[in-house]
MDTraj code that builds the backbone (N, CA, C; nanometers):
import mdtraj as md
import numpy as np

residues = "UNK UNK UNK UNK UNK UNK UNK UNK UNK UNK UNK UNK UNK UNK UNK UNK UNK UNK UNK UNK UNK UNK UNK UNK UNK UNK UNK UNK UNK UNK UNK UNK UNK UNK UNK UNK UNK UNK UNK UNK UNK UNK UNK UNK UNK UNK UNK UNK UNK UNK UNK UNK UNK UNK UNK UNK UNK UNK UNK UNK UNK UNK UNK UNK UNK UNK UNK UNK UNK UNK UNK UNK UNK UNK UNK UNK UNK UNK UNK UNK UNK UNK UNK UNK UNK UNK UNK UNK UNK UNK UNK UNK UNK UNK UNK UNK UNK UNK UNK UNK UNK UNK UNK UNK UNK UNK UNK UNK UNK UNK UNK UNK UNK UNK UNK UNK UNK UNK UNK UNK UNK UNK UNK UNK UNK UNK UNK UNK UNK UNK UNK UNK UNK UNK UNK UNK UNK UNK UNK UNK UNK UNK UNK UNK UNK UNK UNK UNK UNK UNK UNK UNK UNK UNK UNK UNK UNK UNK UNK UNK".split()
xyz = np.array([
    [-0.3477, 0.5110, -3.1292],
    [-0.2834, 0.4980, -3.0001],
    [-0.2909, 0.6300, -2.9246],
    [-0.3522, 0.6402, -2.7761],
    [-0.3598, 0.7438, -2.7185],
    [-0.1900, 0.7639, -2.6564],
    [-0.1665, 0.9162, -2.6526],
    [-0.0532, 0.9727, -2.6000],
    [-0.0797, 0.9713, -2.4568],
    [0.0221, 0.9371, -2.3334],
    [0.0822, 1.0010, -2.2273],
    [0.1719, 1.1341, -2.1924],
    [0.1322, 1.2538, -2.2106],
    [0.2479, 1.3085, -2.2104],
    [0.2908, 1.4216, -2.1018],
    [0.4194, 1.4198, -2.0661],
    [0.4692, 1.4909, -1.9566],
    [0.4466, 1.6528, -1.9987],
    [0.3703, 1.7073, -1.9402],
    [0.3475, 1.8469, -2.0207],
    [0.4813, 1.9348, -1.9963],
    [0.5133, 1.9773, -1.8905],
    [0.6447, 2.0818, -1.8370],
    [0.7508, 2.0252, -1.9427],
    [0.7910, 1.8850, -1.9378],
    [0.8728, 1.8385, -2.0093],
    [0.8730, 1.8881, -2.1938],
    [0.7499, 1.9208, -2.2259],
    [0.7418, 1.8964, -2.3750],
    [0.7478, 2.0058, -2.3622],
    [0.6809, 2.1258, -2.2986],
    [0.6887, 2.2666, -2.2986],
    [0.8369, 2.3101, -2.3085],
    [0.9096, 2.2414, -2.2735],
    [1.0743, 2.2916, -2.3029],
    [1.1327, 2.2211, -2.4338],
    [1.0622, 2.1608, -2.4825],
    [1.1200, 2.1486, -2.5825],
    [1.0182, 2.2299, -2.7009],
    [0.9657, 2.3318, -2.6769],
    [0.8920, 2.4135, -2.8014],
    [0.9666, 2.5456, -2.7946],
    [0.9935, 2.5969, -2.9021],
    [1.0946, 2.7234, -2.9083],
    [0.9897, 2.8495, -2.8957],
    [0.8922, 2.8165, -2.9447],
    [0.8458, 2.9560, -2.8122],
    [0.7235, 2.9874, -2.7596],
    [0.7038, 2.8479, -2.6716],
    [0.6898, 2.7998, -2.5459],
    [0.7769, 2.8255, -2.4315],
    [0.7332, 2.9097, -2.2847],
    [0.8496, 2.8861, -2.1780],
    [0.7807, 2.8809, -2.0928],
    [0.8324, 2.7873, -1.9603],
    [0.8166, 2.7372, -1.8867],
    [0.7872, 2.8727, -1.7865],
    [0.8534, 2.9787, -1.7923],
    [0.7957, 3.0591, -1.6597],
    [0.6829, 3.1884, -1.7273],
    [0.6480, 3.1662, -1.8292],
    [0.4890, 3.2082, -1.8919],
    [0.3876, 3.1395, -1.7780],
    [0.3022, 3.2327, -1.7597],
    [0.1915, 3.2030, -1.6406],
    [0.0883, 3.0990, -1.7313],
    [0.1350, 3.1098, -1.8974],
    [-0.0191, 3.0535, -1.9654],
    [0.0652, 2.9713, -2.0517],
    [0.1640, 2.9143, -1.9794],
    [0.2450, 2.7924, -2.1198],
    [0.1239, 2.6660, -2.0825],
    [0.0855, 2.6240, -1.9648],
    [0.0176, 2.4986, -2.0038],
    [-0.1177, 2.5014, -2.0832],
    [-0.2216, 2.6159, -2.0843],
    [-0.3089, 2.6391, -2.1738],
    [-0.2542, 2.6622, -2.2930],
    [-0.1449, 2.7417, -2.3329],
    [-0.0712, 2.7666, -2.4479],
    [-0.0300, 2.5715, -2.5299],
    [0.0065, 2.5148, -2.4545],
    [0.0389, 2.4225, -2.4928],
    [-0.0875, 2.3241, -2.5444],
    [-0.1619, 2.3142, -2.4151],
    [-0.3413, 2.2623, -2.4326],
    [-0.3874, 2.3116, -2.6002],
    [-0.3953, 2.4155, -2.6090],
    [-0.4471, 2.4719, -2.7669],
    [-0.3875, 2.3829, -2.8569],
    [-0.2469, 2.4078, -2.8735],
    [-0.1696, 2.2972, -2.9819],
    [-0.2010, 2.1544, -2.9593],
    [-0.1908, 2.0805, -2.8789],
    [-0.2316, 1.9830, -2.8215],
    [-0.4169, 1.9143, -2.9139],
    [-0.4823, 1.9987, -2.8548],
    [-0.6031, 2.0258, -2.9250],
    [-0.5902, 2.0044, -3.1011],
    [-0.5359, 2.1021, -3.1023],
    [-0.5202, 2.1112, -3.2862],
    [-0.4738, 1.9616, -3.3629],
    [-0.3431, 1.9669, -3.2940],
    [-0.2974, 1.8399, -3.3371],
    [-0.3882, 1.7152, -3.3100],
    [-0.4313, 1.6662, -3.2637],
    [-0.5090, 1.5407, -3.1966],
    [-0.6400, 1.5273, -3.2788],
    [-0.6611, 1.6725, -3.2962],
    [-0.8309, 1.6865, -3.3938],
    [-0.7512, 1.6898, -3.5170],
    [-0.6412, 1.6827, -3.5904],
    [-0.6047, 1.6816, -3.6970],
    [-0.5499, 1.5249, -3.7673],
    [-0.4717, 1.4669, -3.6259],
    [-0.4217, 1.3259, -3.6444],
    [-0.5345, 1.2379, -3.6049],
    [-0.6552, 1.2356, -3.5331],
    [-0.7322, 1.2096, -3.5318],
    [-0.6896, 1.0917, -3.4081],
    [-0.6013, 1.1938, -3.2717],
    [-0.5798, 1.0565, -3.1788],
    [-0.6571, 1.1338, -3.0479],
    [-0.5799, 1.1015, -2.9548],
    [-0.6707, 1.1202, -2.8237],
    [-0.4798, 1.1288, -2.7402],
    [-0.4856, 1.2004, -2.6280],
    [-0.4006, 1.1992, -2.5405],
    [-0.4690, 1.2523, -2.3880],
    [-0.3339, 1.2603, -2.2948],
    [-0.3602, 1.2812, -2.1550],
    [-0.2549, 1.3665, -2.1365],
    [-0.2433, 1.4880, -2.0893],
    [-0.1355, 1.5717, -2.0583],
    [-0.1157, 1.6138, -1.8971],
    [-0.0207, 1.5419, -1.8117],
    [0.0218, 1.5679, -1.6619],
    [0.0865, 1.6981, -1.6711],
    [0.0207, 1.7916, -1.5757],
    [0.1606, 1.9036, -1.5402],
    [0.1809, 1.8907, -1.3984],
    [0.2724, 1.9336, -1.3596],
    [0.3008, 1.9465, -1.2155],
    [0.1985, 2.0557, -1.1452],
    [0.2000, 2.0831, -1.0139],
    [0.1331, 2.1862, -0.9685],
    [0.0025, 2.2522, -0.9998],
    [-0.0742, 2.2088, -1.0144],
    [-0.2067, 2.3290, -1.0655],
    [-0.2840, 2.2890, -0.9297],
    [-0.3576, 2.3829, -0.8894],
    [-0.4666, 2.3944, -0.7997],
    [-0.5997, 2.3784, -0.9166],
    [-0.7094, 2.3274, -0.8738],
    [-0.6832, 2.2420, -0.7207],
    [-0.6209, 2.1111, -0.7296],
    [-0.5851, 2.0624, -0.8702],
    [-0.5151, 1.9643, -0.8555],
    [-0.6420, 1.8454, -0.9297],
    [-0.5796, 1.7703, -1.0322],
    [-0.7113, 1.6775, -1.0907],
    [-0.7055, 1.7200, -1.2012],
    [-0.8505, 1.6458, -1.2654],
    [-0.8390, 1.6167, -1.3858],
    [-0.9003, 1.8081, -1.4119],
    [-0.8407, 1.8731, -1.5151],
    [-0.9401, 1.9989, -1.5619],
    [-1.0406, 2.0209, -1.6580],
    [-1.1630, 2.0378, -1.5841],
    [-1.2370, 2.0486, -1.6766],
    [-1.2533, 2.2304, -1.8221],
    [-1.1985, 2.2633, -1.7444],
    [-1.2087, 2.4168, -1.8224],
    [-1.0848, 2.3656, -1.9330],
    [-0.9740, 2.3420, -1.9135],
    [-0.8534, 2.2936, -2.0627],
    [-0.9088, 2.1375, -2.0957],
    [-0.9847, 2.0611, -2.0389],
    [-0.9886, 1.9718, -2.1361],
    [-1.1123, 1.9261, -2.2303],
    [-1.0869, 1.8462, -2.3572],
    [-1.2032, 1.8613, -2.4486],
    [-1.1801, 1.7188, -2.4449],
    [-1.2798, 1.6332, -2.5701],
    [-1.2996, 1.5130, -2.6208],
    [-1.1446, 1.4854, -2.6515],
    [-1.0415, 1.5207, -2.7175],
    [-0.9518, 1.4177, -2.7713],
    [-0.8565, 1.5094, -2.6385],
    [-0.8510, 1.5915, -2.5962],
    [-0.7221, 1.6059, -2.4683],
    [-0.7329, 1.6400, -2.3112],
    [-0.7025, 1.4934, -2.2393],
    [-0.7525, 1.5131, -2.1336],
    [-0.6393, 1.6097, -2.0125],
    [-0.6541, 1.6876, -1.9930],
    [-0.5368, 1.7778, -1.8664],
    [-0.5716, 1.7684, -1.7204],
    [-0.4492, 1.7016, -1.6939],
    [-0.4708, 1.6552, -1.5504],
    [-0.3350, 1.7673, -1.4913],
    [-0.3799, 1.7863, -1.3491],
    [-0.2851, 1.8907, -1.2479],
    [-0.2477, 1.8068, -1.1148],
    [-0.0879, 1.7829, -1.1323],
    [-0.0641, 1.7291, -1.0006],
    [-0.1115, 1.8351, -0.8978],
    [-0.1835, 1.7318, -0.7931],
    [-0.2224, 1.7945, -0.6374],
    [-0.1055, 1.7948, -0.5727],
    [-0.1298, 1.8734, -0.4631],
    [-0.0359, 1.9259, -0.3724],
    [0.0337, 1.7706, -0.2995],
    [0.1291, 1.7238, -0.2545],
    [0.1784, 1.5886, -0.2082],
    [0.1491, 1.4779, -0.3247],
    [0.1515, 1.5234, -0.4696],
    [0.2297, 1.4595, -0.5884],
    [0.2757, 1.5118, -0.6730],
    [0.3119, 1.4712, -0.7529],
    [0.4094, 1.5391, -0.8970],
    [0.3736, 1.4637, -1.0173],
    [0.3821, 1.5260, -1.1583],
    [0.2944, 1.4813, -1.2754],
    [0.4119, 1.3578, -1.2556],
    [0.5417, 1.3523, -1.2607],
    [0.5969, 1.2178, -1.2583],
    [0.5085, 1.1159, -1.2052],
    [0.4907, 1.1076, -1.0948],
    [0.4243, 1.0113, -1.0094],
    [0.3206, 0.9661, -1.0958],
    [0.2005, 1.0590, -1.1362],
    [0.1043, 1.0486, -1.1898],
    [0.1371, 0.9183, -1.3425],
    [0.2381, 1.0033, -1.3927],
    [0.2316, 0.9280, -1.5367],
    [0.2935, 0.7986, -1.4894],
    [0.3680, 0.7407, -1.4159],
    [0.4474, 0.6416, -1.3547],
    [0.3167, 0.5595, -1.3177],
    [0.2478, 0.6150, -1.2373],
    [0.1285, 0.5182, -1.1912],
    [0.0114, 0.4405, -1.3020],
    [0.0086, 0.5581, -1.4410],
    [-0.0750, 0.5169, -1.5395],
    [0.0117, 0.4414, -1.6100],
    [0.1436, 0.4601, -1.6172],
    [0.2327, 0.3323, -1.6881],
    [0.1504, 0.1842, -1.6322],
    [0.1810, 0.1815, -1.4519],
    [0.2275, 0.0947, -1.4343],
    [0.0262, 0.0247, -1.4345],
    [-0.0540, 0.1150, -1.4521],
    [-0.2215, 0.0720, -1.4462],
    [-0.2299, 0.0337, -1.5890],
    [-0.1566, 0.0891, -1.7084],
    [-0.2350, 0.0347, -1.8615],
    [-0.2388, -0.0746, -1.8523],
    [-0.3579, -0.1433, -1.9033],
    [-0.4232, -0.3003, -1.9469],
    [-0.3339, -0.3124, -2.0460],
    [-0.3172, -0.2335, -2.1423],
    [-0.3347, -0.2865, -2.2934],
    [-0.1499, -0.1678, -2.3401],
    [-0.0515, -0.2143, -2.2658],
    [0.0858, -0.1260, -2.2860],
    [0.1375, -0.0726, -2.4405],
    [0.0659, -0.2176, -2.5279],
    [0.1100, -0.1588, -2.6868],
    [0.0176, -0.0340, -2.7265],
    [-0.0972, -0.0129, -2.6898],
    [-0.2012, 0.0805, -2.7170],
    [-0.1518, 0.2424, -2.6397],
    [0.0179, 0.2237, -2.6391],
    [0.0202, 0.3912, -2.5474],
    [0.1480, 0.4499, -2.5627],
    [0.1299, 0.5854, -2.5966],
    [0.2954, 0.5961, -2.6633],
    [0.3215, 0.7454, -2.5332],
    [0.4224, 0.7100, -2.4758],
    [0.4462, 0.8033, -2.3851],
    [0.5641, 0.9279, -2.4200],
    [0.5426, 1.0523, -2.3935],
    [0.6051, 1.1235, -2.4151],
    [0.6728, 1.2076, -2.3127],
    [0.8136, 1.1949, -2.3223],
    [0.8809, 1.2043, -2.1861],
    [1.0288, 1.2016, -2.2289],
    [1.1477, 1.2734, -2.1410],
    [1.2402, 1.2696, -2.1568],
    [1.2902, 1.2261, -1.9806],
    [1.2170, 1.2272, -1.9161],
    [1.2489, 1.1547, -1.7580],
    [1.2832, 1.0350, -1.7342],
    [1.3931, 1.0036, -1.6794],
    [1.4474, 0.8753, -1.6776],
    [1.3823, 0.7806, -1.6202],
    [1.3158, 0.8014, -1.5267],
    [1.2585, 0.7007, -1.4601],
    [1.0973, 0.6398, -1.5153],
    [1.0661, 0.7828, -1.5986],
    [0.9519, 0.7257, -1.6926],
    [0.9623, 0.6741, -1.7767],
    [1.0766, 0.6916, -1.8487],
    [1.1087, 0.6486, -2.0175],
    [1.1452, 0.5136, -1.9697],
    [1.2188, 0.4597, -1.8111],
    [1.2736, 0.3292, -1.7965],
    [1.0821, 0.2701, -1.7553],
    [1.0366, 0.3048, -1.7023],
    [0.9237, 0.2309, -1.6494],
    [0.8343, 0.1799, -1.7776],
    [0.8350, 0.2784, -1.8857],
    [0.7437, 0.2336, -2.0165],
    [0.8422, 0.1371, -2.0619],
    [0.9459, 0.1747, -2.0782],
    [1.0244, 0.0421, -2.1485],
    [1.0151, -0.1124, -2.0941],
    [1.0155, -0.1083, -1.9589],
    [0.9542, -0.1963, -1.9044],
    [0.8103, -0.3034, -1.8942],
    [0.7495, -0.2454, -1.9563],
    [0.6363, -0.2599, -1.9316],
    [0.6493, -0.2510, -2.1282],
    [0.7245, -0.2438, -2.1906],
    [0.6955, -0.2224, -2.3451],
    [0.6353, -0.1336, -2.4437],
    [0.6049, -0.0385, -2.3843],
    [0.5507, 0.1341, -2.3784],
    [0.5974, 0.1973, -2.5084],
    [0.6073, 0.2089, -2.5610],
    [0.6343, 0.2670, -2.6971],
    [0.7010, 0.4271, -2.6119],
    [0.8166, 0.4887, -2.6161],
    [0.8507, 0.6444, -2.5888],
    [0.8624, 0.7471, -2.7292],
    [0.8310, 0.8337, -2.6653],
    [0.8573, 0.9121, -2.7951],
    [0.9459, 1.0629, -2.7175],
    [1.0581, 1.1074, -2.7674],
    [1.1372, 1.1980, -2.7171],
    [1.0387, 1.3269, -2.7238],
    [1.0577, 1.4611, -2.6397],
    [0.9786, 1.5433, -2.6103],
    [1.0242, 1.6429, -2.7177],
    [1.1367, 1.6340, -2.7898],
    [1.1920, 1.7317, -2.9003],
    [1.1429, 1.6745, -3.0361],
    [1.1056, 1.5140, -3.0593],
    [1.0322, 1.5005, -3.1471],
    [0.9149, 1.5150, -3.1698],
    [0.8215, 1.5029, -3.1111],
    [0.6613, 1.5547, -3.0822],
    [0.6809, 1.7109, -3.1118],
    [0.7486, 1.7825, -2.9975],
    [0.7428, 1.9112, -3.0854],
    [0.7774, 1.9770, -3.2027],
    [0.8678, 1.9193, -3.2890],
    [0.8774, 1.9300, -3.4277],
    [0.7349, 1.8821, -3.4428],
    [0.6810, 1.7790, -3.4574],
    [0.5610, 1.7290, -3.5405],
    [0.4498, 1.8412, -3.4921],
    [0.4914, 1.8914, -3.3396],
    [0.3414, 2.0144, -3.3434],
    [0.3898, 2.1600, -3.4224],
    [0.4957, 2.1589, -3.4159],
    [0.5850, 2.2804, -3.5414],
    [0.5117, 2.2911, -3.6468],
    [0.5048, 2.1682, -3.6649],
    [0.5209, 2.1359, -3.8221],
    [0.3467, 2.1482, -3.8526],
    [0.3068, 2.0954, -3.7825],
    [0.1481, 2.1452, -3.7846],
    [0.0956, 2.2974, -3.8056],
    [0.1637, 2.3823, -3.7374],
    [0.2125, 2.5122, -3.7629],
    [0.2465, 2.5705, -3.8506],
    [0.3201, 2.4816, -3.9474],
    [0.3683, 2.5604, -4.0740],
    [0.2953, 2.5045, -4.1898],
    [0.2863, 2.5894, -4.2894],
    [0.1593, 2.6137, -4.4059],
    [0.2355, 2.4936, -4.5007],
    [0.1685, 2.3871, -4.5522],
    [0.2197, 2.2998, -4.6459],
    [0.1912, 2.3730, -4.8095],
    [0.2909, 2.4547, -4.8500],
    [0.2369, 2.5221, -4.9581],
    [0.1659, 2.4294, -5.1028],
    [0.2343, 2.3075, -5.0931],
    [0.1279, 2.1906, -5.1830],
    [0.0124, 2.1068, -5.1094],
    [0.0096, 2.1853, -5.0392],
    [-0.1695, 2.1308, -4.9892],
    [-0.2855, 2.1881, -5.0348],
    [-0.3183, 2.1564, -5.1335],
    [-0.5001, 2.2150, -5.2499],
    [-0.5938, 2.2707, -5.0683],
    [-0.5623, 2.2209, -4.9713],
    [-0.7154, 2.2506, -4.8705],
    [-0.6043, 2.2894, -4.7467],
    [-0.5590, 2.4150, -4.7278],
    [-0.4929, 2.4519, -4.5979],
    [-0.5455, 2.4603, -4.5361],
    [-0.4918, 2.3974, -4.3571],
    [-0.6265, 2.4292, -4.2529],
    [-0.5980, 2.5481, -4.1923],
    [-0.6951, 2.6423, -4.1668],
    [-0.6150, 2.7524, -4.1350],
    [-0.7652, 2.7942, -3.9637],
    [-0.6634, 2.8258, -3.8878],
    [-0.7350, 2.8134, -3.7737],
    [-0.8540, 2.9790, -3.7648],
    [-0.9228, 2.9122, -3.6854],
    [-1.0678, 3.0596, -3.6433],
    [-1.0259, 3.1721, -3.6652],
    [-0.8897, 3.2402, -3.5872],
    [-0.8386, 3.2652, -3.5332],
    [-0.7798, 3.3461, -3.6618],
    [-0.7073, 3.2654, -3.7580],
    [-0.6189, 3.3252, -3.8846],
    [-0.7091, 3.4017, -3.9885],
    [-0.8324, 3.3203, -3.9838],
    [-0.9274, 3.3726, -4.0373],
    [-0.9883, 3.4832, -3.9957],
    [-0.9947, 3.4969, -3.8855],
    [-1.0571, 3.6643, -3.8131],
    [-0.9498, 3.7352, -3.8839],
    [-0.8063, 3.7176, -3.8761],
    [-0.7073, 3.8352, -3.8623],
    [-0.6954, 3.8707, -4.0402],
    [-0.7029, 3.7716, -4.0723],
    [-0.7177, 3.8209, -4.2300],
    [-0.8589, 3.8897, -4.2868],
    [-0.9822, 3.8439, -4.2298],
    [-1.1092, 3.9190, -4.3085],
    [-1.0618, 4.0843, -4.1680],
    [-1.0261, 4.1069, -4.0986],
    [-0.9945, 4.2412, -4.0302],
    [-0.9041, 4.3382, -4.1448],
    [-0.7721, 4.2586, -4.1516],
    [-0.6760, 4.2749, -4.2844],
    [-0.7599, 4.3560, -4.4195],
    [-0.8100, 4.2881, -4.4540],
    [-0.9416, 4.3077, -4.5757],
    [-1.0410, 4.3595, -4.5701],
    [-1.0643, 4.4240, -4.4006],
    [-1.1758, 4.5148, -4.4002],
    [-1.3331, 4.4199, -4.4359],
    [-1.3379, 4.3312, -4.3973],
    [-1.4571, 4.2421, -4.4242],
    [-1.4656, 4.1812, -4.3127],
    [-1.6033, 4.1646, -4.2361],
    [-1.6775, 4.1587, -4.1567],
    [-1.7157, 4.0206, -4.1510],
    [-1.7055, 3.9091, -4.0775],
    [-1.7336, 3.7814, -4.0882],
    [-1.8369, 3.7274, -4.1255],
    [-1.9485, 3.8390, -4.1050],
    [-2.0926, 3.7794, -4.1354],
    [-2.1299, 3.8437, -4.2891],
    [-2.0436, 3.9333, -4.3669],
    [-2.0342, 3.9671, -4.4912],
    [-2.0908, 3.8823, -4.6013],
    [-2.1851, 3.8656, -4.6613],
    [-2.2420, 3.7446, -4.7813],
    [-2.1221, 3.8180, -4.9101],
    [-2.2059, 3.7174, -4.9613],
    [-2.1197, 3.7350, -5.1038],
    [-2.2037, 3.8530, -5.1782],
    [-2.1729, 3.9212, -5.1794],
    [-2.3267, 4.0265, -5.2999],
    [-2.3322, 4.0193, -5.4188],
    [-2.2446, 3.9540, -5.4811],
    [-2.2606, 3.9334, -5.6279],
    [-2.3114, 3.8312, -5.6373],
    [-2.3249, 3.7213, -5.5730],
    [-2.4190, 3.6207, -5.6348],
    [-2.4962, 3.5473, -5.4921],
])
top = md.Topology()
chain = top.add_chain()
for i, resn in enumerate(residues, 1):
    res = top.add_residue(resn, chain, resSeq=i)
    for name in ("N", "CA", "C"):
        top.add_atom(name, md.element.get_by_symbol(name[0]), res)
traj = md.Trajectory(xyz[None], top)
């Protein structure tokens, strides 16, 4: 099931995520990313305000699409309108704590999901499952540890 989700909205519910960071909606896009290539779903993330407004191609990939309300709308509107366009309402789980969205999916039979629960589950993606035999550990963790260790990424093995 692909996600709907109110981005500003979910951004307040991540503890450290904030809303007046110039880079919370790319900040958020990354996790977004991770999670989706990990659960293996697909979503759509509305924010309010971005120039020029539309779908973005620079934050979005195959499983997360980022759309920017234009100037004379608001991501409300936006997600309200894709409520009220889904063909297929069981196939979409919306994420939102806005009243008028959470009433419009219910309407229409929309599956909601609260914006403080999703962010636990991207938390939690975050934190190391110490009984997991295969941790995923991002590009990123891996640079900072072979730096740590003084080893060079393109380093072979020399003993064998």
């Amino acid at each position: 099931m692909p996600y709907l989700i109110d981005g500003h909205n979910l951004i307040g519910h991540i503890r450290d995520l904030r809303l007046d960071d110039p880079h919370d909606e790319a900040k958020l896009v990354e996790r977004l990313k991770r999670y989706m290539a990990r659960k293996r779903k697909r979503c759509t993330v509305v924010f309010d305000a971005g120039l020029p407004g539309g779908p973005s191609r620079e934050l979005s990939s195959s499983s997360v699409r980022v759309v920017f309300a234009h100037g004379g709308t608001t991501a409300d509107a936006i997600i309200l309108e894709r409520i009220r366009a889904v063909r297929d309402p069981g196939s979409l789980i919306v994420i939102s704590a806005d009243r008028a969205i959470t009433a419009a999916a219910a309407r229409r039979k929309i599956a909601v999901l609260a914006p403080g629960t999703f962010a636990a589950a991207l938390d939690a993606l975050d934190t190391p499952d110490e009984d997991d035999p295969n941790p995923h550990v991002s590009p990123d963790e891996v640079a900072r540890w072979l730096r740590i260790f003084g080893a060079e990424p393109d380093d072979k093995d020399k003993d064998g």
